[in-house]
Structure formats: C-alpha cells, structure tokens
Gaussian input, Z-matrix of N, CA and C with variables (Angstrom, degrees):
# hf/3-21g

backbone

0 1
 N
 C     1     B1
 C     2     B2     1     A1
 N     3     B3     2     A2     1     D1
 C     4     B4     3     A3     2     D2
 C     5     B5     4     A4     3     D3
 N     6     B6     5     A5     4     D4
 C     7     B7     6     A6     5     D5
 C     8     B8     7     A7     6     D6
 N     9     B9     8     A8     7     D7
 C    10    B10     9     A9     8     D8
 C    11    B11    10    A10     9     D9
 N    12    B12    11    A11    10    D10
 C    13    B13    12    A12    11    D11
 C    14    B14    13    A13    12    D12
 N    15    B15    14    A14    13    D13
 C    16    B16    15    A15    14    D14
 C    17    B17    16    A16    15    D15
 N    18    B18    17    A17    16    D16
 C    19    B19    18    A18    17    D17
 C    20    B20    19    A19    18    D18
 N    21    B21    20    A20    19    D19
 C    22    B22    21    A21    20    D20
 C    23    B23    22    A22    21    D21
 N    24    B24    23    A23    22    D22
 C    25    B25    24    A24    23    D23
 C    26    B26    25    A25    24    D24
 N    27    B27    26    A26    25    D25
 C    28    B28    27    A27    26    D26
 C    29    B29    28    A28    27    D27
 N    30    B30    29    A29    28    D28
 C    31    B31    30    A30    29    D29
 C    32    B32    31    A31    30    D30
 N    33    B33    32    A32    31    D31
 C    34    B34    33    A33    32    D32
 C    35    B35    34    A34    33    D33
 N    36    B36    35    A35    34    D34
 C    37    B37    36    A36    35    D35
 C    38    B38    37    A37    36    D36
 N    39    B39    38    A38    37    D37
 C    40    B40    39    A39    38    D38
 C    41    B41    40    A40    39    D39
 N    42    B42    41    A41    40    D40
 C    43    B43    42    A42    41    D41
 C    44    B44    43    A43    42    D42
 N    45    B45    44    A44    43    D43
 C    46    B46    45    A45    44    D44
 C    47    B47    46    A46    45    D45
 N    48    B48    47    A47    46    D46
 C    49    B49    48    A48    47    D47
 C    50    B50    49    A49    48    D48
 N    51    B51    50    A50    49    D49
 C    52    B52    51    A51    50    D50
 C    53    B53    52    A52    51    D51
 N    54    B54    53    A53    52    D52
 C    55    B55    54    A54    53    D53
 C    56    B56    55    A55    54    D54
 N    57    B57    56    A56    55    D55
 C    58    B58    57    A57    56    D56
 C    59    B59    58    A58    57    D57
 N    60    B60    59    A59    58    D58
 C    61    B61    60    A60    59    D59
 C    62    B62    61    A61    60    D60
 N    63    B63    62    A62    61    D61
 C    64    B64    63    A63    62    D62
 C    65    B65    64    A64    63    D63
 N    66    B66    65    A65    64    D64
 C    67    B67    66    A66    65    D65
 C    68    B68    67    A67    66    D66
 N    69    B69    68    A68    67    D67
 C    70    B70    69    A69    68    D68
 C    71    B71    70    A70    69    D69
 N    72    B72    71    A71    70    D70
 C    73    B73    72    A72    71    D71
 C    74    B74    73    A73    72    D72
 N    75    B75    74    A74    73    D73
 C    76    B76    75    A75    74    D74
 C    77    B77    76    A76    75    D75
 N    78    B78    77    A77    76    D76
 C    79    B79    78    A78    77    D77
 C    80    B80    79    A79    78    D78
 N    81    B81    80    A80    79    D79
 C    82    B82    81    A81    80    D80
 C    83    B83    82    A82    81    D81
 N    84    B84    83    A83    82    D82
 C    85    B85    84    A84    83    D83
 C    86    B86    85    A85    84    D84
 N    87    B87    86    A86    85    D85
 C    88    B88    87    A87    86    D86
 C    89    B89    88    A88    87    D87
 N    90    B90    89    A89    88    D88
 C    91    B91    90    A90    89    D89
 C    92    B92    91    A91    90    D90
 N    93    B93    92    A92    91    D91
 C    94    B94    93    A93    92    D92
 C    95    B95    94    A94    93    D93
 N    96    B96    95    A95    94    D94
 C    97    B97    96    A96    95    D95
 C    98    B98    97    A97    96    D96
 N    99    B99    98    A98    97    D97
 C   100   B100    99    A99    98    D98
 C   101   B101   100   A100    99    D99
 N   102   B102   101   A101   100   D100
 C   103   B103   102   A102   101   D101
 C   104   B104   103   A103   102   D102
 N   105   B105   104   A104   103   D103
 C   106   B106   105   A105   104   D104
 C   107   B107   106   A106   105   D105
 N   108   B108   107   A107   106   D106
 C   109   B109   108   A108   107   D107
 C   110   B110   109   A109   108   D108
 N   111   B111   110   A110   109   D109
 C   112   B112   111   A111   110   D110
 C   113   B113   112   A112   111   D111
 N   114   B114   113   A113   112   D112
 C   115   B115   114   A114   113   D113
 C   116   B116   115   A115   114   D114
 N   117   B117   116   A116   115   D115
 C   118   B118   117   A117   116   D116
 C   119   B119   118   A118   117   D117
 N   120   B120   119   A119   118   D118
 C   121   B121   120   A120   119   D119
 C   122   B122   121   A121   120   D120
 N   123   B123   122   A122   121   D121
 C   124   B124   123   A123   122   D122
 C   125   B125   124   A124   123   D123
 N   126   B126   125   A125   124   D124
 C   127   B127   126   A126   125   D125
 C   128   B128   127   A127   126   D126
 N   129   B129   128   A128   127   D127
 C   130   B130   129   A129   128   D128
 C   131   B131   130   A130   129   D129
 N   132   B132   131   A131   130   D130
 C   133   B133   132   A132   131   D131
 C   134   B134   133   A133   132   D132
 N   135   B135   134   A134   133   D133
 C   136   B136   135   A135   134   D134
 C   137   B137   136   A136   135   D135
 N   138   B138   137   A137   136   D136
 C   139   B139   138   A138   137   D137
 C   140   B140   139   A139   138   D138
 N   141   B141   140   A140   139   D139
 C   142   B142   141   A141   140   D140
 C   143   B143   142   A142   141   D141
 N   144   B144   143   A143   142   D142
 C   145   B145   144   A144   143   D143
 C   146   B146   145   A145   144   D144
 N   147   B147   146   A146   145   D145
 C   148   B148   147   A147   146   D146
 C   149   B149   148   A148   147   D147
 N   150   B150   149   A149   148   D148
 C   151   B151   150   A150   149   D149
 C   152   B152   151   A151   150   D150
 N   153   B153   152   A152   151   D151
 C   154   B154   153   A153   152   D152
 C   155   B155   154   A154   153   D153
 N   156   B156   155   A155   154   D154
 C   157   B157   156   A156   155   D155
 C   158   B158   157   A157   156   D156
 N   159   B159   158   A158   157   D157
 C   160   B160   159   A159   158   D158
 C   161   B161   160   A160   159   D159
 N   162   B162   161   A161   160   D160
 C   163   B163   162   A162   161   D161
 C   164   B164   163   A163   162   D162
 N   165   B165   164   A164   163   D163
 C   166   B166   165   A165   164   D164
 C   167   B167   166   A166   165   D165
 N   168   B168   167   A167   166   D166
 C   169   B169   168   A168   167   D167
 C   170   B170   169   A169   168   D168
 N   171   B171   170   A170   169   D169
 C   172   B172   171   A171   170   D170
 C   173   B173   172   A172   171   D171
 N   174   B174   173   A173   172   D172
 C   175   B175   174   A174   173   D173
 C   176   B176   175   A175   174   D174
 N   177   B177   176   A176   175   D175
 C   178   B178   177   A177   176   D176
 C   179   B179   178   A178   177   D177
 N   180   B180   179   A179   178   D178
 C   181   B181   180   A180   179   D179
 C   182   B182   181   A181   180   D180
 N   183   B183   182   A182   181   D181
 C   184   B184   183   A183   182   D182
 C   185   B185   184   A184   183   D183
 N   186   B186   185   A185   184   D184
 C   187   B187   186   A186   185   D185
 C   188   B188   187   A187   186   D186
 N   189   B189   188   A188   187   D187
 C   190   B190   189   A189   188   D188
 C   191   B191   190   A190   189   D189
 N   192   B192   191   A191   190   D190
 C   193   B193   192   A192   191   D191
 C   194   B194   193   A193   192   D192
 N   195   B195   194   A194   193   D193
 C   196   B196   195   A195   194   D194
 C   197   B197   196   A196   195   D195
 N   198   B198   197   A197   196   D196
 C   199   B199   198   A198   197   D197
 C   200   B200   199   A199   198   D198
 N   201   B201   200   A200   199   D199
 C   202   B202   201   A201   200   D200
 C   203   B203   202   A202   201   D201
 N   204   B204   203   A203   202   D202
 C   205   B205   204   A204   203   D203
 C   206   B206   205   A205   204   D204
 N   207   B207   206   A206   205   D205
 C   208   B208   207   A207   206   D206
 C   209   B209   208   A208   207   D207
 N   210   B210   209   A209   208   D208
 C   211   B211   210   A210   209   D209
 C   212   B212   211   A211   210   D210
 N   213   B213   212   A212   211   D211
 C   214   B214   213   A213   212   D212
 C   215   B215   214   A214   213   D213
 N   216   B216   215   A215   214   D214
 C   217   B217   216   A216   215   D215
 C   218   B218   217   A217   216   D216
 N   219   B219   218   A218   217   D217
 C   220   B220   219   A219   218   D218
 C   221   B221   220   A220   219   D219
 N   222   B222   221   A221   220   D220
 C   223   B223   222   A222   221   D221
 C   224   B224   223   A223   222   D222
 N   225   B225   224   A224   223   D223
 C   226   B226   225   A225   224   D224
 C   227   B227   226   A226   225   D225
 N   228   B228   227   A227   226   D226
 C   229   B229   228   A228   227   D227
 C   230   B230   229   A229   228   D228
 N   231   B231   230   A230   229   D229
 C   232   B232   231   A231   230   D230
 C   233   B233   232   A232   231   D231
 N   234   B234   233   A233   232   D232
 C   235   B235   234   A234   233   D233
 C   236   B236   235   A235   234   D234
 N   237   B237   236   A236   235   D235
 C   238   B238   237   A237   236   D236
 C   239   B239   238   A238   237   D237
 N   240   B240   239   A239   238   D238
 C   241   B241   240   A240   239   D239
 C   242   B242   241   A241   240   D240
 N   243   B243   242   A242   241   D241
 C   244   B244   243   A243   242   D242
 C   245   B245   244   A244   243   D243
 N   246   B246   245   A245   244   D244
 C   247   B247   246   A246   245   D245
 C   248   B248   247   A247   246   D246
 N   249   B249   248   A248   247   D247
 C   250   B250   249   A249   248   D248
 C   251   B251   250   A250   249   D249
 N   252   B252   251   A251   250   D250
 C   253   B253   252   A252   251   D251
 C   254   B254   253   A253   252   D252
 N   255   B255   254   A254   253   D253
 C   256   B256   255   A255   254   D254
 C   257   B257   256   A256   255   D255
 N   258   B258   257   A257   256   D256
 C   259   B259   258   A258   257   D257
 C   260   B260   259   A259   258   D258
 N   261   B261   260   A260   259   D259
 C   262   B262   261   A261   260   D260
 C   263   B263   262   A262   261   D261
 N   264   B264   263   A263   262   D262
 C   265   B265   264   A264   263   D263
 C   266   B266   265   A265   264   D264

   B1=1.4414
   B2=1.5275
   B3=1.4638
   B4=1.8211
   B5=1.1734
   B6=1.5644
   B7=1.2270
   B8=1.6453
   B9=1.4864
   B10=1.0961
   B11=1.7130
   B12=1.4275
   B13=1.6305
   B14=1.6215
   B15=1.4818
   B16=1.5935
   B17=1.5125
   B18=1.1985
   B19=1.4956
   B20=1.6607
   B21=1.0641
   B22=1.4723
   B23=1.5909
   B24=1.0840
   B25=1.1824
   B26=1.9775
   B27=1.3412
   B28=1.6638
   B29=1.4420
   B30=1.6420
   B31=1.9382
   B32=1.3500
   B33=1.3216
   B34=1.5421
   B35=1.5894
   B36=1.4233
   B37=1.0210
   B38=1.8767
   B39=0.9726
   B40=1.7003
   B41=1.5622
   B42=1.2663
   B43=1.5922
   B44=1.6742
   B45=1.3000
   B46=1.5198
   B47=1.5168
   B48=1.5101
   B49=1.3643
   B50=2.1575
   B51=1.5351
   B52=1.1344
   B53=1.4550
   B54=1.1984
   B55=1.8594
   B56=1.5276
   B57=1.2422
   B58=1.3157
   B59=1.2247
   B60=1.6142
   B61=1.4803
   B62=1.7704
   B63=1.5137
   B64=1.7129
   B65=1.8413
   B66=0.9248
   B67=1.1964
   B68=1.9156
   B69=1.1945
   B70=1.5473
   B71=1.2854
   B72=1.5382
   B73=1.3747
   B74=1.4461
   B75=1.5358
   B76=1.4302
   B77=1.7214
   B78=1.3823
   B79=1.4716
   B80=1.3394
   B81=1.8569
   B82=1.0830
   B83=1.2589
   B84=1.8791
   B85=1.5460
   B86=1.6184
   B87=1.1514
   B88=1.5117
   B89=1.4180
   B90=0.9269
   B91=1.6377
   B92=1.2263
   B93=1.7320
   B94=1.4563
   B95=1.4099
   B96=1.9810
   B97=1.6366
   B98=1.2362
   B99=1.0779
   B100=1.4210
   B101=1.7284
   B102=1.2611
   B103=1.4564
   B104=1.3838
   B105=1.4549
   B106=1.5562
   B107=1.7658
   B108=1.2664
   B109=1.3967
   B110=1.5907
   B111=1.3161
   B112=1.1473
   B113=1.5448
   B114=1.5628
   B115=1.5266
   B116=1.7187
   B117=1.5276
   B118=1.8977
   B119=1.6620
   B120=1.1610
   B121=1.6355
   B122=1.9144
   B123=1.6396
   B124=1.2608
   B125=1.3270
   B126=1.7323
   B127=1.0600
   B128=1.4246
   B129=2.0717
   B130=1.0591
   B131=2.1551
   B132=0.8630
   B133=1.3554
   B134=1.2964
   B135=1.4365
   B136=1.7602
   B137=1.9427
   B138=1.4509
   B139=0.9251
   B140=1.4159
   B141=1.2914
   B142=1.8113
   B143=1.5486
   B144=1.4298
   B145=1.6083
   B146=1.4695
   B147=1.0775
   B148=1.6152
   B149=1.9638
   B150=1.4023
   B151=1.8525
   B152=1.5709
   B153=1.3493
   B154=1.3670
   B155=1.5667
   B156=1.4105
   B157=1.1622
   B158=1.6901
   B159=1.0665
   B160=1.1634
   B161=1.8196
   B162=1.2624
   B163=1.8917
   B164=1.6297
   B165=1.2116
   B166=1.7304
   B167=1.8126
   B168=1.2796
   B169=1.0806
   B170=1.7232
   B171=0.8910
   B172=1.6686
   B173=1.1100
   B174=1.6573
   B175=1.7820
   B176=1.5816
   B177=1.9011
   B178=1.5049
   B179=1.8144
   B180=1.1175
   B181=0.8451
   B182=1.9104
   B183=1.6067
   B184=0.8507
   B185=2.1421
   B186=1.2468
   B187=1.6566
   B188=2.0230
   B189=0.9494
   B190=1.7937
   B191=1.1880
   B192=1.4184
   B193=1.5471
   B194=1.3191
   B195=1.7106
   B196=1.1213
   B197=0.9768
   B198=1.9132
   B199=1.6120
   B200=1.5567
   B201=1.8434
   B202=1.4660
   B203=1.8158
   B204=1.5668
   B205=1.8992
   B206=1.6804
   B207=1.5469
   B208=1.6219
   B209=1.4909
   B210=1.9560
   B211=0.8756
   B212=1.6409
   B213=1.4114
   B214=1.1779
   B215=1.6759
   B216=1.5469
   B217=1.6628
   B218=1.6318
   B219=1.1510
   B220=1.5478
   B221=1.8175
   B222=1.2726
   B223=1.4922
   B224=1.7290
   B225=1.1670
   B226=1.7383
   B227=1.7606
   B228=1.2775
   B229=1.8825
   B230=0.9690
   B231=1.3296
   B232=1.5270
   B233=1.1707
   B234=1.2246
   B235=1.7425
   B236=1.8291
   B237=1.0299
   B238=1.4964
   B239=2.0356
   B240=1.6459
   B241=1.2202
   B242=1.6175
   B243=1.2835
   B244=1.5349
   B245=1.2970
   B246=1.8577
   B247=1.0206
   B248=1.3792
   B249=1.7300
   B250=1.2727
   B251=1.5571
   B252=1.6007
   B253=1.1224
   B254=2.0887
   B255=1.3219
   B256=0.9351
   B257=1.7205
   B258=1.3253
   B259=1.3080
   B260=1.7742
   B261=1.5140
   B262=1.9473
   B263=1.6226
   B264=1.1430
   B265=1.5109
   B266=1.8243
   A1=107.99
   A2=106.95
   A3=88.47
   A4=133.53
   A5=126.25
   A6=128.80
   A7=89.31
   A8=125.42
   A9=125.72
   A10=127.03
   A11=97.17
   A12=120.23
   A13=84.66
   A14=129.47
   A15=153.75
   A16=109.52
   A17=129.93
   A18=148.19
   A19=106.17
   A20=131.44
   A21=128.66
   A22=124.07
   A23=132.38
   A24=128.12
   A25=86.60
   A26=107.28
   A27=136.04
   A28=97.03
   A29=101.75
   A30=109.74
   A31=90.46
   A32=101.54
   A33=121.31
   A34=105.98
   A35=122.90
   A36=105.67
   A37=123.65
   A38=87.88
   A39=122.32
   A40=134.35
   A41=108.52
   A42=149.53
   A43=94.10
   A44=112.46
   A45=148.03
   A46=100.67
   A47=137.05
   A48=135.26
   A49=91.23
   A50=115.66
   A51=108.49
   A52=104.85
   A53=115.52
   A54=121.08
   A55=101.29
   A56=98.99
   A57=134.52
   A58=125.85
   A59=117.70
   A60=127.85
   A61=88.84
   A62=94.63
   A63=116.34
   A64=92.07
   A65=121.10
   A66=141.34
   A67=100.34
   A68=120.91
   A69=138.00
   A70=94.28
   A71=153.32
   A72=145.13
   A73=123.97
   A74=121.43
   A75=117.42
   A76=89.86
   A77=109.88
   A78=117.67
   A79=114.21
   A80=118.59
   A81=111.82
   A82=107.07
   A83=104.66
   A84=115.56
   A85=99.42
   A86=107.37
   A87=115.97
   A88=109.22
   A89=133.47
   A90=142.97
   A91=112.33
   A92=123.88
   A93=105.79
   A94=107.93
   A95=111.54
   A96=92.20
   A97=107.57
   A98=94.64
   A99=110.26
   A100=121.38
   A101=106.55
   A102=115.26
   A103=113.55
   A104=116.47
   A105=106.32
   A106=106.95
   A107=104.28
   A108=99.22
   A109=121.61
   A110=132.74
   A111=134.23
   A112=90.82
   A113=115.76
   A114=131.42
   A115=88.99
   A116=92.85
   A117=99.44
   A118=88.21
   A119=126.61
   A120=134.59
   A121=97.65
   A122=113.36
   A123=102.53
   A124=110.04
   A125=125.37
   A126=126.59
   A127=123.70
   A128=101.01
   A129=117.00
   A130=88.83
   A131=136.68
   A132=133.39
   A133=119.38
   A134=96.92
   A135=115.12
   A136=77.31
   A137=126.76
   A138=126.57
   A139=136.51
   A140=99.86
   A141=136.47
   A142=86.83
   A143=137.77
   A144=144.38
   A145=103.97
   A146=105.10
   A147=122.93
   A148=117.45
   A149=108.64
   A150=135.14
   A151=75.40
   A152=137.32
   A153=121.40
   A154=96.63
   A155=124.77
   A156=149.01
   A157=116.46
   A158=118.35
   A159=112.83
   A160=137.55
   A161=83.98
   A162=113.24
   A163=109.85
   A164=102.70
   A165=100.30
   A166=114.82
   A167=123.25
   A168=119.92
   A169=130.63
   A170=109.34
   A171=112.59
   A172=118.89
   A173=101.03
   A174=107.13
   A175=108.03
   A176=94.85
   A177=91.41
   A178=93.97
   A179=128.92
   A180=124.79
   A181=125.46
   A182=111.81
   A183=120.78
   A184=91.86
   A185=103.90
   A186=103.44
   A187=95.56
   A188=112.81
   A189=130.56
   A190=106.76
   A191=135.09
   A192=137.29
   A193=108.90
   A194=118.69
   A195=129.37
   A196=131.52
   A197=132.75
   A198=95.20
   A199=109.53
   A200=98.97
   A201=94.66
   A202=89.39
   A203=96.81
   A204=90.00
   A205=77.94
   A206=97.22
   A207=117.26
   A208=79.27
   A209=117.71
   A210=119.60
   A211=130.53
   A212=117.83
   A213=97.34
   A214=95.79
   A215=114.40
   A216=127.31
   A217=80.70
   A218=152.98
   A219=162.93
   A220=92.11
   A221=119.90
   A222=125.10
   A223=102.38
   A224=99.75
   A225=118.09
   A226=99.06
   A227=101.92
   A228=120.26
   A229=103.47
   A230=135.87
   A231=131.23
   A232=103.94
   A233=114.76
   A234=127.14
   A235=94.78
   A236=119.53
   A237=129.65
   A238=92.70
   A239=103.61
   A240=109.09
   A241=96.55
   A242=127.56
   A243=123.57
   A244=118.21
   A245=127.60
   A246=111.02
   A247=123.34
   A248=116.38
   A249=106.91
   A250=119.20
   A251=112.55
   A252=87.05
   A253=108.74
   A254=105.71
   A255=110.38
   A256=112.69
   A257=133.21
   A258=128.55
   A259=114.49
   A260=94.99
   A261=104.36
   A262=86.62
   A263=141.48
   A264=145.57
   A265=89.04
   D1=102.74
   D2=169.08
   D3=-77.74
   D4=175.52
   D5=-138.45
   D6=-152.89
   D7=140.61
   D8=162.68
   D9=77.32
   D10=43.21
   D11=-139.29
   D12=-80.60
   D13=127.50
   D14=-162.75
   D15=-129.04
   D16=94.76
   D17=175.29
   D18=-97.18
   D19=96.66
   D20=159.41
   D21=-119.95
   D22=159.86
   D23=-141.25
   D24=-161.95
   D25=111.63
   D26=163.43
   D27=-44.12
   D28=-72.05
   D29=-168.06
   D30=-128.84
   D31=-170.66
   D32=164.19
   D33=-78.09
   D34=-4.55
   D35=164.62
   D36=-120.00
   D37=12.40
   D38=-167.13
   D39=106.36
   D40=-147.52
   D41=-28.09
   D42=-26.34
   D43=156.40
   D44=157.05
   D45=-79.43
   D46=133.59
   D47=154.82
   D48=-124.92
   D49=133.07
   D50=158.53
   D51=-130.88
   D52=124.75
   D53=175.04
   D54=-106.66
   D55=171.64
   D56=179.88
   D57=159.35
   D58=161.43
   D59=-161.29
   D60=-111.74
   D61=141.71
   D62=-165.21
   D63=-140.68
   D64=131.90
   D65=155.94
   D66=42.16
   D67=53.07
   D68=-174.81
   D69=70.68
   D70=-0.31
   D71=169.94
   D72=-88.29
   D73=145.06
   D74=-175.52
   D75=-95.90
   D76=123.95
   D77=163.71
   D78=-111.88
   D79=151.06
   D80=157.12
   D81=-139.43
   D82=173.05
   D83=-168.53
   D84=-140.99
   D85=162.22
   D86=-164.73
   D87=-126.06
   D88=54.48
   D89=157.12
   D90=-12.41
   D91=120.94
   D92=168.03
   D93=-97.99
   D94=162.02
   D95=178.88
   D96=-83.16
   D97=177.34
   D98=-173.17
   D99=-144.09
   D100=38.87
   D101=-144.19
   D102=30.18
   D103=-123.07
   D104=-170.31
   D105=-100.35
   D106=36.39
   D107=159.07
   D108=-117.42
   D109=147.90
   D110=-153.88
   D111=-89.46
   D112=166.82
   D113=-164.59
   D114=-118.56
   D115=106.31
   D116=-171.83
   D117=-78.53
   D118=-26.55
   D119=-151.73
   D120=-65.66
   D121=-9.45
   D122=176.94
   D123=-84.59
   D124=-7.15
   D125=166.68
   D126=-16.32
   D127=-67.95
   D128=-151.28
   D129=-70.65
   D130=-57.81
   D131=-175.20
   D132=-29.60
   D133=-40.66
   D134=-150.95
   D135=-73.55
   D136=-53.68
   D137=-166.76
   D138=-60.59
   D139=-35.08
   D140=165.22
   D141=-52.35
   D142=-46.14
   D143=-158.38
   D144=-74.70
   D145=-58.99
   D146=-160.20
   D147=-90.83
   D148=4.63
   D149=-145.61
   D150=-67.44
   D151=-38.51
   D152=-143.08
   D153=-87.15
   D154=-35.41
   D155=-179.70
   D156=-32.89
   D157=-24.25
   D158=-162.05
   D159=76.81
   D160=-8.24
   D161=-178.09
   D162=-119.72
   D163=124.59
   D164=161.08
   D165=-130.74
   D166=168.23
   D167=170.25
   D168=-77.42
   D169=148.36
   D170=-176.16
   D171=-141.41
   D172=119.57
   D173=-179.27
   D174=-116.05
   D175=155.32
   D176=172.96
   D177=-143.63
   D178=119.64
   D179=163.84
   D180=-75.00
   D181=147.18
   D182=-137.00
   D183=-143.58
   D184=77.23
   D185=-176.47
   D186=57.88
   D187=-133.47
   D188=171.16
   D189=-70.70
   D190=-20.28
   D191=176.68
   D192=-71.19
   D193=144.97
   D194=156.83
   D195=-115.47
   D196=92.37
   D197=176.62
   D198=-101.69
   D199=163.42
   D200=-170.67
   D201=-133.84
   D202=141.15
   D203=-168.92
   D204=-135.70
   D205=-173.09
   D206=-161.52
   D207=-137.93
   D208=126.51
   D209=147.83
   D210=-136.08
   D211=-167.07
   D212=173.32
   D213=-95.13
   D214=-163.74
   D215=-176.80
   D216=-82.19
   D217=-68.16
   D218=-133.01
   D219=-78.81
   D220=-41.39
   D221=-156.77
   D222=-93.04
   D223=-35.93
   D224=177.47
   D225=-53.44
   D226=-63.49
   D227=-176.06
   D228=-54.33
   D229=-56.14
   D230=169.11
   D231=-33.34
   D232=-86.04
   D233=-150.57
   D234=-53.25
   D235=-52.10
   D236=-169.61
   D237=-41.08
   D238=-68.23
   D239=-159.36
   D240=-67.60
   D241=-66.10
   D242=-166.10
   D243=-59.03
   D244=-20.56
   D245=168.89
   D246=-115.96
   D247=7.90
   D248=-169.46
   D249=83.37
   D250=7.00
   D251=-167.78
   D252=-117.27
   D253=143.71
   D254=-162.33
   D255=-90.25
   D256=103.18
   D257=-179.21
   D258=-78.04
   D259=138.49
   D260=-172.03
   D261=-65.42
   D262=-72.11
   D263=-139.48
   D264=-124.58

C-alpha cells in the first residue's frame, strides 16, 4: 500500500513526476501527458513494483474508457475465460 503519494507537474503539460513510499522505499514514476487521458503505460511499472505481491494491474480499454482493476494470476484467468474479456497489460 503506498504511502506519501507526490504528484508534480513541470507545466500544464509536463514532465509528470509521481513519488511515493512502497514497502519502506521512495519510488518514482513518470507519467506522460496525455491531455485528459490517463497514461495506462504506468501500468506496466506499477507492476514491475508490486510482482512479489501476488497482485498485478489489469487494463482493458473500452472506446475512450479505461478500466484498470488489481488482480490475482487465478482471478485474471477467470475473468479472461468467463467473460471473454481480453486485458491490454
């Protein structure tokens, strides 16, 4: 669970800096903008972070919609097989 969650912003159009403390460590991630769409591509980082966890993130885009959920590898397979649905990351 992180702790100490750090959003700063260069311009209104960036660089993006986001910090936070992860398991007693200060991490950071670099968001690109995207005007008003969010940068799913930090997925893959956030996941590289959390790999030991037993949880990773999962996106499926949806037209301009994004949803992004936390699953396990066992919970991912489910959803994949029972609903057809195919996750980007």
């Amino acid at each position: 669970m992180p702790t100490d969650i750090r959003e700063e912003w260069g311009s209104m159009e960036g660089p993006v800096t986001v910090s936070f403390m992860l398991n007693g460590e200060k991490r950071t991630i670099h968001p690109l903008y995207q005007n008003d769409f969010i940068d799913v591509g930090i997925v893959q980082e956030l996941n590289a972070l959390i790999a030991d966890s037993g949880y990773q993130f999962a996106v499926v885009h949806l037209d301009q919609t994004v949803f992004v959920t936390v699953l396990t590898a066992k919970e991912r397979e489910g959803i994949e097989k029972d609903r057809f649905i195919e996750f980007e990351f």
